[in-house]
N, C-alpha and C positions, 0 to 999 in steps of 0.2 A: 416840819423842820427836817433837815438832810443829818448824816450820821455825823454825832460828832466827830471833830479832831482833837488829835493830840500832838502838841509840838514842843519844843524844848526854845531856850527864851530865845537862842541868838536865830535860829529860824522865824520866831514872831519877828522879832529885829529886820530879818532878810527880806519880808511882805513889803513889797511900796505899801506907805502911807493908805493909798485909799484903796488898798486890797483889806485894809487892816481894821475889826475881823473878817474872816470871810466871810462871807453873807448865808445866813439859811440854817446854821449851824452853829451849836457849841464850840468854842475856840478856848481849850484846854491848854494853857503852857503848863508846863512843869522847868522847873528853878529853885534853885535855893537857896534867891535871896528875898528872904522872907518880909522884906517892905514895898517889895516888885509888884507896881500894879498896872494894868493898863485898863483902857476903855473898852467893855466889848469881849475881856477877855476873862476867863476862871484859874485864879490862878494856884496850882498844887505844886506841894514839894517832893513830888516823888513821882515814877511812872504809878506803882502800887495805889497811890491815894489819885493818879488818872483812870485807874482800872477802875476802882470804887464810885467815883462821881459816873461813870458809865453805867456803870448795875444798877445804879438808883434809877438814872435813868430808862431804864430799859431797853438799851439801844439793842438792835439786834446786830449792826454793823456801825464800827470803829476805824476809823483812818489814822492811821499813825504817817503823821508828816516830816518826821526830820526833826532833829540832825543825828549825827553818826552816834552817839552815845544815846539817843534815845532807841535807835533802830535796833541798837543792839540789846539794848533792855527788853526791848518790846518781842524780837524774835520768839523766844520761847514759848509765846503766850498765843502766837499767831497761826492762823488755820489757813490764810492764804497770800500771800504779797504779790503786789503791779509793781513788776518794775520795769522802767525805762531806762531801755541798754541804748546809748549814742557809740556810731563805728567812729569815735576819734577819741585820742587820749587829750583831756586836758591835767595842767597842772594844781595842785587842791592839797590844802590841810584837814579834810576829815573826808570820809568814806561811808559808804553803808556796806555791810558787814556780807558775804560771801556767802551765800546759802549753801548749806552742807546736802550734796545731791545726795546723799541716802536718806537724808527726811525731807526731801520735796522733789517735784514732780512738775518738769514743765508741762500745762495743760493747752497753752494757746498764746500765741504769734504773731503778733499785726506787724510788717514790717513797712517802711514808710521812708520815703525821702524829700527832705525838704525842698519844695518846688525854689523857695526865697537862695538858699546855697549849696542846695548839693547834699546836704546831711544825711546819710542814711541812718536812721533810727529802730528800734521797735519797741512794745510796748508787749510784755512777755507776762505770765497769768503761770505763779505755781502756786501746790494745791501742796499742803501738808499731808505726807504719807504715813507719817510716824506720833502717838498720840505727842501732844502740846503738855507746856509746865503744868 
């Protein structure tokens, strides 16, 4: 089985249907609303009680998926983040959270452009410099 996730509810919400869960893997939401169920999925009321169901598990690697309030929860906790930098601004009500370059370390750089429109992308790999919560 692939490393669990963890995502917050309206990212589950955001999965088409038949992404939903994703396949191979624990699919962790966190929410708090405490009658929230879905198929496929575990559902907690905190990132903290997502940490927990991971240690029983013994996962050795954790994907924290989204959205802006979990990512920033999650930061602290984390030893390395993928993130996908696209060269165009679009418009958006939530963000992920702005890594602070004195605790991380870009280590690696795929840079890509989409043959379908033009997009230039990359797919960037930092490494936490400064010990985690």
């Amino acid at each position: 089985m692939g490393a669990p996730v963890i995502m917050g509810r309206k990212t589950w919400d955001s999965l088409p249907p038949r992404f939903r869960p994703l396949p191979g893997r624990r699919n962790i939401v966190v929410t708090r609303q405490a009658g929230w169920q879905a198929e496929g999925a575990q559902r907690v009321g905190s990132l903290r009680e997502a940490i927990e169901v991971c240690e029983r598990l013994e996962a050795p690697d954790v994907w924290v998926i989204g959205g802006a309030q979990i990512y920033t929860e999650a930061e602290p906790f984390a030893r390395r983040a993928l993130v996908t930098e696209i060269a165009r601004d679009y418009e958006g009500d939530a963000f992920a959270p702005v890594l602070d370059a004195s605790a991380w370390r870009e280590t690696q750089r795929e840079s890509h452009v989409s043959a379908k429109d033009g997009l230039a992308f990359s797919f960037v790999t930092y490494e936490r410099v400064t010990a985690g919560a």
